[in-house]
C-alpha positions in Angstrom: -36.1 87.0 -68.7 -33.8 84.4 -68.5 -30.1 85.8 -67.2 -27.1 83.9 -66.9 -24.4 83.9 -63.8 -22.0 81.9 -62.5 -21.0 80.7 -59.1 -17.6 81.5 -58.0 -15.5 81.0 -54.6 -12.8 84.1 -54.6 -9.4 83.9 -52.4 -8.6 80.1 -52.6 -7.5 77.7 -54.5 -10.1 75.2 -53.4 -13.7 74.3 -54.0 -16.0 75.2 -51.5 -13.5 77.4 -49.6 -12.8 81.1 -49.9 -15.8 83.9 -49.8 -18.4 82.3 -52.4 -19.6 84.9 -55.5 -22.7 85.3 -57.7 -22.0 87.2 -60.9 -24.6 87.8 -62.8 -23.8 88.4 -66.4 -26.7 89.4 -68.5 -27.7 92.6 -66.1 -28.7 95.1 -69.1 -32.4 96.9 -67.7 -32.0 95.7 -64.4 -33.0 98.5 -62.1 -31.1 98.8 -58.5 -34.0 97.7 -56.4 -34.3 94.3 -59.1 -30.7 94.1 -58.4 -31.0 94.4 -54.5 -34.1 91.8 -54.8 -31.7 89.2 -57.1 -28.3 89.8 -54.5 -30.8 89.3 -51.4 -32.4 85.9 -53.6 -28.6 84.6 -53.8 -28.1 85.7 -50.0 -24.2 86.0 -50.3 -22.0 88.4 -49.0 -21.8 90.4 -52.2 -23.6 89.5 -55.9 -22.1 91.1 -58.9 -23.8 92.6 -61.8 -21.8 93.0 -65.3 -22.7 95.8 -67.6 -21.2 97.6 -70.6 -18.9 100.2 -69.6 -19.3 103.7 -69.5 -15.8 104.2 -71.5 -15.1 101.9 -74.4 -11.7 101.5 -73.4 -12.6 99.9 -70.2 -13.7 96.1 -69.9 -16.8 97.0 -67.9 -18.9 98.1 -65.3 -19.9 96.5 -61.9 -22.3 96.9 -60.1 -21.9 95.6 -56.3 -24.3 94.7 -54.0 -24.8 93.0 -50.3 -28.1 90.9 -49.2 -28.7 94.7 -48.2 -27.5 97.5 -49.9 -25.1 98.4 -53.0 -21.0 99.1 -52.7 -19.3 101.9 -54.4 -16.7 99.3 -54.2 -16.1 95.7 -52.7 -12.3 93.5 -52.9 -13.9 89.7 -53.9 -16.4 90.8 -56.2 -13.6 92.4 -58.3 -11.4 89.9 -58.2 -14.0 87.5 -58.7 -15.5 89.5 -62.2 -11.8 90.0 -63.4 -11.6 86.4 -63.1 -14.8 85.2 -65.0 -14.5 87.9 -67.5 -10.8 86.9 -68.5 -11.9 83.8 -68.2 -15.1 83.6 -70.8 -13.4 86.2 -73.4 -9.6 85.5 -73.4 -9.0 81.7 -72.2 -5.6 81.4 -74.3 -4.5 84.6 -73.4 -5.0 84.3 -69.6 -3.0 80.8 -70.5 0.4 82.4 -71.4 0.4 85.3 -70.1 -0.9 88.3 -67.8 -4.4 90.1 -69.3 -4.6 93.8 -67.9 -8.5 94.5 -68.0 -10.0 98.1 -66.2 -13.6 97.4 -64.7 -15.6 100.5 -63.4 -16.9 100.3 -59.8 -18.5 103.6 -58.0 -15.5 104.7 -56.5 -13.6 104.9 -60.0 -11.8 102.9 -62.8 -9.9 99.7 -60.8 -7.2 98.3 -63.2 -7.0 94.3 -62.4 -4.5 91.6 -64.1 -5.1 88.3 -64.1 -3.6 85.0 -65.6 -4.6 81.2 -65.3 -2.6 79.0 -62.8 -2.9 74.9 -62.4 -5.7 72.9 -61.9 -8.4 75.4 -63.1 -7.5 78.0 -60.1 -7.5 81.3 -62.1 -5.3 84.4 -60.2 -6.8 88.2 -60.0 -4.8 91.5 -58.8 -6.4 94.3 -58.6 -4.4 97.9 -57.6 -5.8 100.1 -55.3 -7.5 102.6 -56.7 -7.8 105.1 -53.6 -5.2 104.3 -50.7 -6.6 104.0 -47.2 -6.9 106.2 -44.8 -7.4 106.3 -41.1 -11.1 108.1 -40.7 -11.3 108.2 -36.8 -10.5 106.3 -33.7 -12.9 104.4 -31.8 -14.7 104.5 -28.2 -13.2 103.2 -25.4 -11.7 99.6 -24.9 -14.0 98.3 -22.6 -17.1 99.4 -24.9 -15.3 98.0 -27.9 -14.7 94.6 -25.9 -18.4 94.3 -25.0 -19.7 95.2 -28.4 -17.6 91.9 -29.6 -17.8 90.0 -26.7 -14.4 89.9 -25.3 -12.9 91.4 -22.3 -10.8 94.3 -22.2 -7.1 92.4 -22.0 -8.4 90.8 -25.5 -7.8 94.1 -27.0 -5.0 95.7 -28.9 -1.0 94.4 -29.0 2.2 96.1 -29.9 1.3 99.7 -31.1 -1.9 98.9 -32.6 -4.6 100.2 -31.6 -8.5 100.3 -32.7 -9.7 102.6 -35.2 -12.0 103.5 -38.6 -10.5 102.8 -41.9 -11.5 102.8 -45.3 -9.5 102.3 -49.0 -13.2 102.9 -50.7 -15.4 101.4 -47.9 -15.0 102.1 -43.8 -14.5 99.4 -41.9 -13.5 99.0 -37.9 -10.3 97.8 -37.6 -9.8 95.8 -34.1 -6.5 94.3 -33.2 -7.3 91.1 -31.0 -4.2 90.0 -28.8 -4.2 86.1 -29.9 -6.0 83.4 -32.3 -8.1 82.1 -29.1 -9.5 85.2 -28.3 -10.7 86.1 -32.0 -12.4 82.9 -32.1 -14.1 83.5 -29.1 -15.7 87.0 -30.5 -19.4 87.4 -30.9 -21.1 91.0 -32.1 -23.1 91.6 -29.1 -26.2 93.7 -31.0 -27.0 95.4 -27.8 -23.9 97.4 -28.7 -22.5 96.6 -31.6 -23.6 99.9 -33.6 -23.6 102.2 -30.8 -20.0 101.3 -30.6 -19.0 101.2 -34.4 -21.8 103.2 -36.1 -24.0 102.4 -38.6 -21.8 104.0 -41.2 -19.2 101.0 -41.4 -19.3 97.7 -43.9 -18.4 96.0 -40.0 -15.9 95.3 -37.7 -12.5 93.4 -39.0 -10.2 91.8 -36.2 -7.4 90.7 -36.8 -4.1 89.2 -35.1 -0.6 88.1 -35.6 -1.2 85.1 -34.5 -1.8 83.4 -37.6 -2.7 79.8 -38.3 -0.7 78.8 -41.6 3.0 79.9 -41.0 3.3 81.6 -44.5 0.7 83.9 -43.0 1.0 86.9 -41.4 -2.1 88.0 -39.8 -5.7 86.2 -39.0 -9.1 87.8 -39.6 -12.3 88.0 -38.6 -14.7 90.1 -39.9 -18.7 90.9 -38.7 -21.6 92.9 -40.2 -24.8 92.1 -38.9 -26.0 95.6 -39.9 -25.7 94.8 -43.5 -27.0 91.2 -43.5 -23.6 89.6 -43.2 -23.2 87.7 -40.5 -19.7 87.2 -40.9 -17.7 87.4 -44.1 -15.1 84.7 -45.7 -12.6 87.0 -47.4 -13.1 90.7 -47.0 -10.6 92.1 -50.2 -11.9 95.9 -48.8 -10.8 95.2 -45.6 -7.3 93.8 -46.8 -7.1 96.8 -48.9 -7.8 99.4 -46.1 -5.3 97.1 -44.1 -2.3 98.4 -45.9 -3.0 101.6 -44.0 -2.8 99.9 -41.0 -0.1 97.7 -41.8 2.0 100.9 -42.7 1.0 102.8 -39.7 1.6 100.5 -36.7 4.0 98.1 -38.4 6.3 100.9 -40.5 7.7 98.6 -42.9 11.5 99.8 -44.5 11.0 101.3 -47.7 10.6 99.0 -50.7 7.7 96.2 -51.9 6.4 94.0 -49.2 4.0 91.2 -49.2 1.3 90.1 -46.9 -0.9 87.4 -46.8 -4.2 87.6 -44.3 -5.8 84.5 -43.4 -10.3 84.8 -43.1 -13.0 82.5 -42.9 -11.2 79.5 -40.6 -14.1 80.0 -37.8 -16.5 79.6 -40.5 -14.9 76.1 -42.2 -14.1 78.3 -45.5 -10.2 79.4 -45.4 -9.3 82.1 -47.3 -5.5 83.9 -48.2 -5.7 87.6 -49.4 -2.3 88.6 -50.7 -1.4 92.3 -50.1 1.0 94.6 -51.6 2.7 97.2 -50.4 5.1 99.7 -52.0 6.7 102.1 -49.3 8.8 105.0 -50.3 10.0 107.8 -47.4 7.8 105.8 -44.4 4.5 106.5 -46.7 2.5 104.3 -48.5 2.5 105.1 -52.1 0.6 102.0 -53.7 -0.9 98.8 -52.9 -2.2 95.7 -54.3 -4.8 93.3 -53.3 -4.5 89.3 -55.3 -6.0 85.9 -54.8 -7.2 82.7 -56.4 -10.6 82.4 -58.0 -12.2 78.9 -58.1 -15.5 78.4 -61.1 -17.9 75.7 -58.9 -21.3 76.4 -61.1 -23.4 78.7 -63.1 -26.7 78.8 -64.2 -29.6 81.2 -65.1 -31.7 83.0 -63.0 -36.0 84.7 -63.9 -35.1 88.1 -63.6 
């Protein structure tokens, strides 16, 4: 059976740039393991499979999954599906104004807006639907270090330190001292999931050093385990980041906005835009946004 999808690159504004996405639209009696076999045939960081929602009132369901393994829950495949979805049914609307659509992912209902910009660049928000929490700390510096291959001194700056978060899907969080030492990094397999376990999406390291000056942190993220060997965009990771944005940073109360730079080392730039509202030193709600770019589509014997 023939089944249509289209090609899309999530968290730019650019052609060829971003974290690249296959959604595949006609998904209806697709098993998981035909769905595993299709994502590991498209060999991206995450396909996408649209199906009819559970609830009526919702927009629809996804289905997420890597070259290895589904997600409860992943950041560019849901802004990436808002996109196309606004896109295909409600062109003029997205046009003039901001369509509110709630798709279904396993870790619950995800409410997204999104609305057209210039120049064909279509912009998805999606709010949190679980805030992030800090799940454990991590081993000691030196292991950490050799698991990316960096030295010890590469490792941490101002109060942040490593540790395991996760807004929906637990990821390593590693603050890198500069830009010149995350570029250097390298998972080292011979520890890489001794150190981090094999329960984590990856490692994401990040520092303050960021490239673009409207930016205010630089990413990398890792994960060999699940086929990935390093990821463009990473709109979990930006979401569990608000956690540690809040933590080590402690932002006044009020809104705040982030922007985290990915994918430079790999030649495809991406900008995630993070929300934050902060009310009595806690983090009460957060949003994760970027531009979503249409390059192709096609069908696919499935």
């Amino acid at each position: 059976m023939r089944r249509a999808y289209h090609r899309l690159d999530v968290f730019t504004d650019t052609p060829f740039a971003g974290n690249p996405l296959a959604v595949v639209l006609d998904s209806a009696g697709l098993d998981a393991a035909r769905m595993q076999a299709i994502a590991r045939e498209f060999n991206l960081s995450e396909t996408v499979f649209v199906r009819d929602a559970g609830d009526p009132v919702n927009t629809a369901r996804l289905r997420i999954f890597t070259p290895s393994n589904e997600l409860p829950f992943a950041g560019h495949p849901t802004i990436g599906a808002a996109a196309l979805i606004a896109h295909l049914r409600a062109p003029e609307r997205i046009a003039r104004d901001e369509l509110r659509i709630v798709l279904e992912e396993g870790i619950g209902d995800i409410v997204c807006a999104v609305r057209a910009g210039k120049g064909g660049v279509i912009h998805a928000s999606f709010n949190l639907p679980r805030l992030p929490e800090r799940i454990r700390g991590l081993g000691e510096i030196g292991e950490i270090a050799a698991a990316l291959s960096l030295e010890p001194a590469d490792i941490g700056f101002d109060a942040h330190v490593p540790g395991v978060w996760s807004a929906g899907n637990p990821l390593a969080f590693i603050p890198v001292a500069t830009r010149a030492a995350i570029a250097r990094a390298r998972p080292d397999m011979a520890h890489f999931e001794r150190v981090f376990g094999a329960e984590v999406l990856g490692a994401f390291l990040y520092t303050s050093e960021a490239e673009r000056p409207a930016s205010d942190a630089h990413a990398r993220m890792f994960a060999p385990l699940r086929g990935i060997a390093e990821d463009p965009a990473t709109g979990s990771a930006a979401a569990a980041f608000a956690g540690v944005a809040v933590a080590y940073e402690e932002p006044p109360d009020g809104e705040h906005t982030l922007v985290i730079e990915q994918g430079f080392e790999m030649g495809r730039p991406s900008l995630m835009t993070l929300g934050l509202d902060v009310e009595g030193g806690q983090l009460i709600a957060a949003s994760v946004g970027g531009g979503v770019v249409m390059v192709g589509k096609g069908t696919i014997e499935a």
